[in-house]
N, CA and C of each residue as an Amber inpcrd file, in Angstrom:
protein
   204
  81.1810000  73.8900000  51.5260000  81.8550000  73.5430000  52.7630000
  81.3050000  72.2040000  53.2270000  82.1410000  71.2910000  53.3800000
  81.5880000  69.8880000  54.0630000  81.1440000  69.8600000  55.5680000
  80.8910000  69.1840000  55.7050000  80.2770000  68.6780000  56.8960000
  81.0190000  68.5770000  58.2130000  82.5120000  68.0680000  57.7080000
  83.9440000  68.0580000  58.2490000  84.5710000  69.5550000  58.9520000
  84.3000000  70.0030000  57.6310000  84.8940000  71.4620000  57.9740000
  83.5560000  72.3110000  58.6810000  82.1400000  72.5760000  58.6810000
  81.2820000  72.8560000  59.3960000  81.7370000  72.6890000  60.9620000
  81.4870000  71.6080000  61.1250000  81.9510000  71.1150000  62.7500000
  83.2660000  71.2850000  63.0910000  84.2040000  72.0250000  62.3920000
  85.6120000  71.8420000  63.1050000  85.2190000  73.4960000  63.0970000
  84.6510000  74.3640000  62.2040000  84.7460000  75.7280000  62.2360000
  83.8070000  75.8050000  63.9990000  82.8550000  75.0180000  63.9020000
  82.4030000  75.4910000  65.1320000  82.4710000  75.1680000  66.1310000
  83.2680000  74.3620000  66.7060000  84.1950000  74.0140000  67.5320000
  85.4680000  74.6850000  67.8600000  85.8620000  75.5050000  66.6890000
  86.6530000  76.9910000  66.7670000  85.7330000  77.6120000  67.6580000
  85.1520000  77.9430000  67.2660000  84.5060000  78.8550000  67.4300000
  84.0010000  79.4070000  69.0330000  83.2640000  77.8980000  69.5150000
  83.0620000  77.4770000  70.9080000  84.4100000  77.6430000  71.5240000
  85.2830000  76.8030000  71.4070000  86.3720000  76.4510000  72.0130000
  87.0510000  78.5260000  72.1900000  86.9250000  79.4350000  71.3740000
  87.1920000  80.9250000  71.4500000  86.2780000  81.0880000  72.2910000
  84.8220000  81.2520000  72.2530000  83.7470000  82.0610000  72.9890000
  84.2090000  81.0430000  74.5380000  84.4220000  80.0090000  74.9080000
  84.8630000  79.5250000  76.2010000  85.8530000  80.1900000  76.8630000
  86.8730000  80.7190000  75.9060000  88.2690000  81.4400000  76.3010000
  87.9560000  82.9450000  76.7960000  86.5930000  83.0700000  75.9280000
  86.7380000  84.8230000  76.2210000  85.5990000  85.1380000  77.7660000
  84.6390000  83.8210000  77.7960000  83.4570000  83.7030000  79.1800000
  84.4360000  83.2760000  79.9400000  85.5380000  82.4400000  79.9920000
  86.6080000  82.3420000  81.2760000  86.7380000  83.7280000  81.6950000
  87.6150000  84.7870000  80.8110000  88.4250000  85.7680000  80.6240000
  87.2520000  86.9440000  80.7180000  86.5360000  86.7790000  80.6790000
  85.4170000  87.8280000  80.9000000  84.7000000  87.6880000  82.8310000
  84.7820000  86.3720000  82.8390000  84.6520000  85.9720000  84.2890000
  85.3540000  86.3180000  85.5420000  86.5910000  86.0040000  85.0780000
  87.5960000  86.1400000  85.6050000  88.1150000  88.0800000  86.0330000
  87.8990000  88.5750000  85.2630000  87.6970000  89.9260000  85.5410000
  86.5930000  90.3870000  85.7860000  85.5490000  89.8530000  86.1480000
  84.1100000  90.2490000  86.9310000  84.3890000  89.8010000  87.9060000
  84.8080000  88.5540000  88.6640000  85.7280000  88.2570000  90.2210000
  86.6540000  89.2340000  90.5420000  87.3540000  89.8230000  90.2270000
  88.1940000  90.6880000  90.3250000  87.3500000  92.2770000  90.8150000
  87.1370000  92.5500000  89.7300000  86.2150000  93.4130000  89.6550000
  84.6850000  93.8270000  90.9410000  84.6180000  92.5200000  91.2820000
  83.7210000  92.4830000  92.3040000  84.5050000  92.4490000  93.3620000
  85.7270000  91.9060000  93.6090000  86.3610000  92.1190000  94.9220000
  86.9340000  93.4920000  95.1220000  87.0570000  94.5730000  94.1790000
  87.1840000  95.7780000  94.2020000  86.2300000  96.7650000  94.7870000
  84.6260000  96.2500000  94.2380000  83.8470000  96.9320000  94.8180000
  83.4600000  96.7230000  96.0100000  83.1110000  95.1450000  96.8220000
  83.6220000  94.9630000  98.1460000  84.5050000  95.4530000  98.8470000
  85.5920000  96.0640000  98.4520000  86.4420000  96.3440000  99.4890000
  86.3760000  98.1530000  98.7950000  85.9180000  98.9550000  98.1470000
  85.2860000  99.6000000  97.9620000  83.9390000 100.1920000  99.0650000
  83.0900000  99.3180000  99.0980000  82.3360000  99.5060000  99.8010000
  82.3690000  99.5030000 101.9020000  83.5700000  98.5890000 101.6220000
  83.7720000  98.3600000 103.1090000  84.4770000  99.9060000 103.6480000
  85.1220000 100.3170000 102.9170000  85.8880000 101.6030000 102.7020000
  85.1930000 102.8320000 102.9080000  83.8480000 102.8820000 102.1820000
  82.8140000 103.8110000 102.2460000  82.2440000 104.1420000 103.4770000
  81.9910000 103.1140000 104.1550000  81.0940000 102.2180000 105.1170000
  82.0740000 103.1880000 106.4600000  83.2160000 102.4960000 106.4750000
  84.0410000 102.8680000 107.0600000  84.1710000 104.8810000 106.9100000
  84.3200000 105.5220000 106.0350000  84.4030000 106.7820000 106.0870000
  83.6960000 107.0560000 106.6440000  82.0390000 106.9470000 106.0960000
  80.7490000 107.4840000 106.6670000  80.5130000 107.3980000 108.0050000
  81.2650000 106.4880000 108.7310000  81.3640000 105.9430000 110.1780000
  81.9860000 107.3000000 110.8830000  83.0230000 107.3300000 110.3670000
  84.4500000 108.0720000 110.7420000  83.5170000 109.6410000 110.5210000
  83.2470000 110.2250000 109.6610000  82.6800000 111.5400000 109.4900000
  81.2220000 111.7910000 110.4370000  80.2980000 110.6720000 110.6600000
  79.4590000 110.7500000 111.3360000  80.1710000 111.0850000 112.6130000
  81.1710000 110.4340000 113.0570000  81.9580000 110.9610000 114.2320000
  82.4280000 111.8520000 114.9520000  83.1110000 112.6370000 113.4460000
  83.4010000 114.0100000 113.4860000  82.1850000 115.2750000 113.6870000
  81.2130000 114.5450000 112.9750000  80.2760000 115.4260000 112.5520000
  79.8080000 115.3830000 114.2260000  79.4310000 114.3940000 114.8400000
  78.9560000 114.4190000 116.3690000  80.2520000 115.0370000 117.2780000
  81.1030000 115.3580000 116.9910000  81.6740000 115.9640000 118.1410000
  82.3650000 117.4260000 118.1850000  82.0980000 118.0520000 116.6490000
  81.6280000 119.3460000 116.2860000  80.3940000 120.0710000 116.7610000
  79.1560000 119.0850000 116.7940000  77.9990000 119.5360000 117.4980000
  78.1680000 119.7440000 118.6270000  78.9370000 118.5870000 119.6600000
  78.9240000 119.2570000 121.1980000  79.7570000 120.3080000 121.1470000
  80.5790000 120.7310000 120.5560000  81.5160000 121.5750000 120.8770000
  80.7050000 123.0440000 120.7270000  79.8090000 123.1060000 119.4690000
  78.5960000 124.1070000 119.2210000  77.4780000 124.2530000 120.3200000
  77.2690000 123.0260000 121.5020000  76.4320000 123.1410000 122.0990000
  76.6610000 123.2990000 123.3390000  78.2110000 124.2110000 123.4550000
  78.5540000 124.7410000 124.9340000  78.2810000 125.8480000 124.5930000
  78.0860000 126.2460000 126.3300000  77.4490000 127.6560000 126.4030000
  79.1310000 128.4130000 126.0500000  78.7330000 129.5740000 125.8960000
  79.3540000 130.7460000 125.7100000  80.4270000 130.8430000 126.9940000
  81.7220000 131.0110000 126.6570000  82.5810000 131.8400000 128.1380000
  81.6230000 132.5880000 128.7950000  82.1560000 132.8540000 130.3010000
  81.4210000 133.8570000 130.8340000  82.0160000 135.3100000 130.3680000
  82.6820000 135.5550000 129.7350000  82.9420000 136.9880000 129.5580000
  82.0910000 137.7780000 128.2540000  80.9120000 136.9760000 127.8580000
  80.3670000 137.7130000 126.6090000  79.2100000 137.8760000 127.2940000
């Protein structure tokens, strides 16, 4: 193999591994804006159930009717 063809194979080669670190990148941005808004989501439930969860307790922490 010449010298010619050496450097053009690896310049294939690069010029592929550039295409696939774009394309590999590019769906890790993605991918990360999923789990951000993922997480904001979570954030948000745990909010919402802590809520619930506090106003189940007062409701447990009235006294009894007077008829028992």
């Amino acid at each position: 193999m010449s010298l010619e063809e050496r450097v053009t194979e690896l310049e294939s080669r690069l010029a592929f591994q550039d295409d696939t670190i774009e394309a590999m990148n590019d769906v890790l941005v993605i991918q990360q804006r999923v789990v951000e808004r993922l997480q904001l989501q979570m954030a948000a439930l745990l909010k919402r159930q802590e809520e619930m969860v506090g106003q189940f307790e007062s409701f447990e922490e009235e006294a009894p009717p007077p008829h028992y």
